[in-house]
N, C-alpha and C positions, 0 to 999 in steps of 0.2 A: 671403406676402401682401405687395405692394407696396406701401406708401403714398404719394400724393404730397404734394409740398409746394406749400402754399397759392401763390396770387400774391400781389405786395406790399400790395393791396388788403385782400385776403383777411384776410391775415393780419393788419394794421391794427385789422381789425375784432372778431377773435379776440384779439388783446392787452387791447382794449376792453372786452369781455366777460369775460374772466377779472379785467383790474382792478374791473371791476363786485362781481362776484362775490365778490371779496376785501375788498373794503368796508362789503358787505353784513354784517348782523345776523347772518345765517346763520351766515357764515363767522367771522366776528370770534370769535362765542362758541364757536367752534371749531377753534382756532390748530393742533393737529396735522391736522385734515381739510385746513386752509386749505394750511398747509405741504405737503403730499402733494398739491393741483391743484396746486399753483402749478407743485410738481416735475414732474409728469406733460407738462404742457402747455410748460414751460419746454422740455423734451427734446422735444419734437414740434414746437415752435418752429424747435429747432436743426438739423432732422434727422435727429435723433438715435434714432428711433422704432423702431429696432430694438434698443435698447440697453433700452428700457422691457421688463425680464423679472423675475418676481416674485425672485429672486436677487438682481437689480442691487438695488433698491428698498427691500430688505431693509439689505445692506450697505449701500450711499450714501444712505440717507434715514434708515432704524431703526436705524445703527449697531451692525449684530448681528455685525460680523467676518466674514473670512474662511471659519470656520467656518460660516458660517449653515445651520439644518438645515430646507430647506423640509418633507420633511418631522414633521418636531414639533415646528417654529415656524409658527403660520399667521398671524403678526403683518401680512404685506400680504395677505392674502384677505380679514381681519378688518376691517383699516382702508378697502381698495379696495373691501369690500361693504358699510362703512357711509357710505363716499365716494359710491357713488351712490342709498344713502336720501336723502342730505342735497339732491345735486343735485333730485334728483325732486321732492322737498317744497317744495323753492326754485322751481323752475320750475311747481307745483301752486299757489303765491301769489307771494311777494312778487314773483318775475319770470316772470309768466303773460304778461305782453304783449312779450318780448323776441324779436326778431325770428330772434336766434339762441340755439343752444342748446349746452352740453357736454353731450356723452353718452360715457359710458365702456361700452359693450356688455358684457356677461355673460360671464366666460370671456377677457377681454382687461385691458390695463391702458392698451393707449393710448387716450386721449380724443380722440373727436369732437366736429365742429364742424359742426352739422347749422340749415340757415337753417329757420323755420318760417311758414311761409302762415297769418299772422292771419284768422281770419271778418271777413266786413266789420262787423257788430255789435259786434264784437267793442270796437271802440273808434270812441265815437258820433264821427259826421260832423260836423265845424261848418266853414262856409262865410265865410271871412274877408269884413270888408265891405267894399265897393269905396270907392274913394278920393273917390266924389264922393260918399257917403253921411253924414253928420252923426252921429257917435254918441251924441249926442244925441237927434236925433229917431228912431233907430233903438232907442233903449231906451224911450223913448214909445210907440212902436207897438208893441213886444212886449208891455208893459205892458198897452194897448190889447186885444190879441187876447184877452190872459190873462183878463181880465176879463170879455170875453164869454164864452169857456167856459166858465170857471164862471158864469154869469149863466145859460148854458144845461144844465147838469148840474144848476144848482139847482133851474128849473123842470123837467126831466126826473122828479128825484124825485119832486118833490112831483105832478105828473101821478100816477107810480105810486102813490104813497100812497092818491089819493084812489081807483081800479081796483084797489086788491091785494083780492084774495079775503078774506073772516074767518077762515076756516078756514087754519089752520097751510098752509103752503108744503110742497108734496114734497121731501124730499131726494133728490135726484141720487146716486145710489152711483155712485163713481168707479172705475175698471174697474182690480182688480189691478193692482201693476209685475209687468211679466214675469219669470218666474219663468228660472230660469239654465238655460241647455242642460244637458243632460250633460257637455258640452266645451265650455267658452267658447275663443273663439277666439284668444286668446293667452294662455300660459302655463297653469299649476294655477287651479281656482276661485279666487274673491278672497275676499277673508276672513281670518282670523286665522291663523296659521302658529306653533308653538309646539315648537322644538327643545332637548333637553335633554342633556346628555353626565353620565349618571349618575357620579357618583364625582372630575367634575373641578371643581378651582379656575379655569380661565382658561376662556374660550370659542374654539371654532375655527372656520376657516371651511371647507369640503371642497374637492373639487374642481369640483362644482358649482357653489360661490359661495353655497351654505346657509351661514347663519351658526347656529352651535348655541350655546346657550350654559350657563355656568357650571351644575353642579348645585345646584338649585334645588326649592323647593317638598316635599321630603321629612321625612319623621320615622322612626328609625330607621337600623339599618342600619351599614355603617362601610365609609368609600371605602378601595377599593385599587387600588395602582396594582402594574404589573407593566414589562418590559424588553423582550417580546416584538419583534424586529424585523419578524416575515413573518406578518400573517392574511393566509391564503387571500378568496378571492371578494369583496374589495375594494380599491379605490385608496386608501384611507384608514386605513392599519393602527394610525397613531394617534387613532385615534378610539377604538380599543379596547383601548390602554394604562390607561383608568380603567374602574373598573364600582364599582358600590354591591354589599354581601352583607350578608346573611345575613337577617334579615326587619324587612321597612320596607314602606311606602307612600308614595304622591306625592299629591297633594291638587290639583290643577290649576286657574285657575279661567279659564274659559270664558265664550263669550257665545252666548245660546241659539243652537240648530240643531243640523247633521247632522256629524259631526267621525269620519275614516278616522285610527285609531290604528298606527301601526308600533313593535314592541317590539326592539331591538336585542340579540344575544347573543353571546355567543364561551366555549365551556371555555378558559379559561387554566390552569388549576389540576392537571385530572388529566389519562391520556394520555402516549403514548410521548412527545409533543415537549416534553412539561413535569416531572414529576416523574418520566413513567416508573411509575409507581402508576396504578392505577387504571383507568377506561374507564367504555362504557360502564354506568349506573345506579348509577355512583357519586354521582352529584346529580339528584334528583329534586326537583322545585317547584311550587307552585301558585301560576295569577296569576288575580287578580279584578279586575272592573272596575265601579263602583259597585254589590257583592256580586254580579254574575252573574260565574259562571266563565267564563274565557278558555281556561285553559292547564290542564291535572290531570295528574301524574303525568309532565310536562314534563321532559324529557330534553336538553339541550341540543347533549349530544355526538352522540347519538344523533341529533338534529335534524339537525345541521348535516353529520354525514356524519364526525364526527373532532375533535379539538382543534385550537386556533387557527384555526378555517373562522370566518368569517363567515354570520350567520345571523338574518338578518331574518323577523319574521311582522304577517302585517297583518288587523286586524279593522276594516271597513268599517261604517259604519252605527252609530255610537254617539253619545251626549245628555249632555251635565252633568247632574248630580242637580237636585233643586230649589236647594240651598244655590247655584248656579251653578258647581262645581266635580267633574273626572272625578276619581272617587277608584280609586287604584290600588293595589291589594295585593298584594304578594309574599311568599309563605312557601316555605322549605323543608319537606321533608320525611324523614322516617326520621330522623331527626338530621342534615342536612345543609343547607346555607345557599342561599337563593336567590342569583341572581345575575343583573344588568342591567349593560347599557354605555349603552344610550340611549334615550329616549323621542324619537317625532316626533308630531305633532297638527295633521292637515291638513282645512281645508273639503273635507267631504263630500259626494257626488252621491248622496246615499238611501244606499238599501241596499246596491249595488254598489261595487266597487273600482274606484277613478280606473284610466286606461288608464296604461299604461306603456311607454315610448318609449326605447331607450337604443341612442345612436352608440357605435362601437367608436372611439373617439377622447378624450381627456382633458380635453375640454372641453363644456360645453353649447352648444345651438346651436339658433336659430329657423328651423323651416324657413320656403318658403316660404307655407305653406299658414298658418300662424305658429302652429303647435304645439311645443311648447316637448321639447327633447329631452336625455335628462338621456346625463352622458360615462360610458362604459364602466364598466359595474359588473356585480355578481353572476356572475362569467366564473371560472377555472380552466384553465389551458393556453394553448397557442396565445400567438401576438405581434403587436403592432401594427406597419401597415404602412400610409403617406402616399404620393401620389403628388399630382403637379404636372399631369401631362395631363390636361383635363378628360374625361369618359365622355359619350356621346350617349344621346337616350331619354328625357332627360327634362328642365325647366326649372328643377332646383334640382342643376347638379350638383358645388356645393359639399359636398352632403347624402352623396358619395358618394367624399368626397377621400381615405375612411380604411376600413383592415377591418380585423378577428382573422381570420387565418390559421393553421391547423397543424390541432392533433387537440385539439379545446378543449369546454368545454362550458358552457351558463349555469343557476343557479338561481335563476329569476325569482318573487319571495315574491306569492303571487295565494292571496287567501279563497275559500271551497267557490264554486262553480260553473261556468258553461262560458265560453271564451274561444274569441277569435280568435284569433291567432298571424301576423304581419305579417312577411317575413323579408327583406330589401332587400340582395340581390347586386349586385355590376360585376363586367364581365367587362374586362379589360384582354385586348386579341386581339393586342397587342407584349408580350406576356410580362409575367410577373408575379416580382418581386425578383430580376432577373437583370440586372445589368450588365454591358457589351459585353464582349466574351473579345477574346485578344490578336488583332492583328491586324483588328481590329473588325470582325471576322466576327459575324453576328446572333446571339444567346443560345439558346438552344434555350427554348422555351415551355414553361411551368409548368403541368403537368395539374391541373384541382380538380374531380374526377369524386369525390362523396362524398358518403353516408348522413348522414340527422337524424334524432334520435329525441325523442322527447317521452314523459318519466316510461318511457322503455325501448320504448315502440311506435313503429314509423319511420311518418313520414312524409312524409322523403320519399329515395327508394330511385333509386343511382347515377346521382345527379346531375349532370350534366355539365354546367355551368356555361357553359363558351365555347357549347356547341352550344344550352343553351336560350336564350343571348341575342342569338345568328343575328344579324340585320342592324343590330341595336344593342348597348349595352352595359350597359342596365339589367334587372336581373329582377327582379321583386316577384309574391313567392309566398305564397299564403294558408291556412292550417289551419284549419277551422272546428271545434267542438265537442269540444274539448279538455278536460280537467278536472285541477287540482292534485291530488299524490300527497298522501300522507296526512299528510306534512309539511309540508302547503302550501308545496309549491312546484312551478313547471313545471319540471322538468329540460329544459333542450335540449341534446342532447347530437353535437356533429360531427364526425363519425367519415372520415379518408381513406380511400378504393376504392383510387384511383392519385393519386399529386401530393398535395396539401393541400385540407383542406376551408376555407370562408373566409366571412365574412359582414361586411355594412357594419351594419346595424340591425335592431335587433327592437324589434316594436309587439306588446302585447299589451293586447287589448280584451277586456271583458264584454260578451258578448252578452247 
């Protein structure tokens, strides 16, 4: 991604603006926030905007060394994602009328500099008085007018008074606020967000730009932490170096409505890649959630397919108790210890599970339709691949700059019922990961003729990717009436014919 550098104007006015901002209340009571724009925008100043990478940021700002381990340090995701609360709350008041704005985008660390089109209401009109006008007599006559209108408001009432009915006046019911789509049209529902990393002292931020934080709100139990370097089926393997065991509860408090629970797991414990002991129904657990069951007889290993897999489950449609708080219990069973890595606590659409949307790419991203898409998760195999040329077929083809390629598969965590299944290919028709051979004779073309199966039923059967995207280069292909396996989850599973199988994104909707 190019960026350019302002013009001298431009930039003039962007210096203005960050000194603003630095002056500010906001920022004052906020000296490391303040210290990290000043950094960000100083380098963007300079040119330097490609040097802005969560590594540099680290070392030359957080003074973390050499060493610095992005990741199981997420000390710049932490600071960068509560860098742009602050922006937002800042430009939500004390600088609501500024003409320009910083914005750090989602997934990025360098800050823009974005002008914004005031409403004309926005800031009342006043008409300076011309130079042969007396200001004097000019605050006489306002005086004047003012006086009539209320001279005329006064008698108005008192007309009504003497015409009101005796009989009590109708109340007007004023007609509901509309109530929220199933998908509002940018980002997750709005509402309260409540990430927890059971078992840890610090807070992280993922690769999403979710900020989780410290464990919290628990009774019981006793954190442990583990060295594990590799969980399977996520970007985030330090997220699952802490977990809470053995039997506790979380007490959560909430604010009324509809709230979609995600429970996070991982066997660490038993299993060939850990002690070598054990497997399968060596820990069995019960989870509750304000006393109805969730989970019985909960198998983790068993869940997730293995030890150290990552293994999300999601129950849609839940309420605080009356106290205002979800209460959450974990027990082992047979003699054995429960175990969590993390709670999430997202605004709910009813009964249904929010849609899920995930780029084969490491970062999140708005499309154009401005649904929020989260970076490469729940996957297994396969590797990521970027290209520069843009693809035809469609107006967002940024949306299409990255895919999982090889013999990969995803476990997408979806509550009982039926789905869509959204699957968004590029065909690259100059060849797919092949640079020039000697002589710079053309590459020979990368075949992706390959089978998809969902929870083990194909559907969809020798694929031929170049040939289904004929005179363009985008395909978007739909599954309707799908259902998660018994482990709540969708397997999707991409199996090579000939060449590699390959995929840019998956949407999965409730029908």
């Amino acid at each position: 991604m190019v960026i350019e550098q302002p013009k001298p104007v431009e930039l003039e006015a962007w210096r203005e603006e960050l000194r603003v901002l630095l002056a500010s209340r906001a920022f004052r009571q906020a000296p490391t926030l303040a210290h990290l724009l000043e950094y960000l925008c100083e380098k963007r100043f300079a040119g330097e905007s490609n040097q802005i990478k969560e590594y540099s940021i680290g070392v030359e700002l957080f003074r973390r060394g050499d060493a610095f381990d992005q990741e199981t340090d997420s000390i710049v995701r932490v600071e960068v994602n509560r860098l742009r609360k602050r922006l937002a709350e800042y430009y939500a008041g004390e600088g609501a009328a500024h003409p320009l704005r910083i914005v750090i985008p989602v997934g990025q660390y360098v800050p823009n500099f974005q002008p914004v089109v005031l409403a004309a209401d926005a800031v009342p009109a006043v008409e300076p008085a011309t130079e042969t006008e007396n200001p004097r007599w000019f605050l006489r006559r306002e005086a004047w007018v003012v006086g009539l209108v209320v001279a005329a408001v006064v008698l108005g009432l008192g007309w009504l008074a003497i015409r009101a009915p005796k009989e009590p006046l109708e109340t007007v019911a004023t007609a509901p606020p509309a109530q929220l789509t199933a998908e509002p049209l940018i980002g997750p529902p709005p509402g309260d967000e409540v990430r927890i990393l059971a078992g840890s002292s610090r807070s992280y931020a993922d690769h999403a730009d979710k900020l989780w934080k410290a464990d919290a709100w628990f009774a019981g139990g006793t954190a442990v932490k583990n060295e594990a370097r590799h969980i399977a089926r996520t970007e985030d393997p330090s997220f699952y170096r802490n977990s809470r065991e053995g039997e506790f509860r979380y007490d959560i408090p909430l604010k009324p409505g509809v709230y979609e629970l995600h429970l996070f797991f991982a066997e660490m414990v038993y299993g060939e890649e850990n002690t070598g002991v054990g497997g399968e129904g060596s820990r069995l657990m019960t989870v509750r959630a304000n006393g109805q069951t969730l989970l019985s007889h909960f198998d983790v290993m068993a869940d997730a397919g293995g030890d150290r897999i990552a293994d999300d489950r999601v129950f849609p449609g839940l309420s605080p108790a009356k106290d205002g708080r979800l209460h959450l219990e974990f027990a082992g069973e047979n003699g054995t210890n429960a175990t969590l890595s993390a709670i999430e606590v997202l605004p709910g659409v009813g009964a249904r599970m929010r849609p899920v949307r995930i780029l084969a790419r490491q970062t999140p991203y708005y499309s154009n339709d401005s649904h929020w898409w989260g970076p490469d998760n729940y996957f297994d195999g396969g590797q990521l691949a970027a290209y520069t040329d843009p693809v035809s077929g469609t107006d967002d083809p940024e949306l299409y700059e990255t895919e999982r390629w090889g013999n990969f598969s995803y476990a997408i965590p979806a509550s009982p019922g039926k789905y869509t299944v959204v699957l968004h290919f590029a065909a690259r028709h100059r060849g797919w990961n092949q640079p020039p051979t000697a002589g710079d004779e053309p590459a020979a073309r990368v075949d992706h003729i390959f089978n998809v199966f969902c929870n083990g039923k194909a559907i969809l059967e020798n694929f031929d990717l170049a040939r289904e995207a004929r005179g363009t280069d985008v395909v978007v292909w739909r599954a309707a009436g799908l259902e998660p396996n018994t482990q709540g989850k969708l397997l999707l599973s991409f199996v090579p014919v000939k060449g590699y199988a390959s995929v840019t994104g998956i949407e999965v909707v409730p029908e």
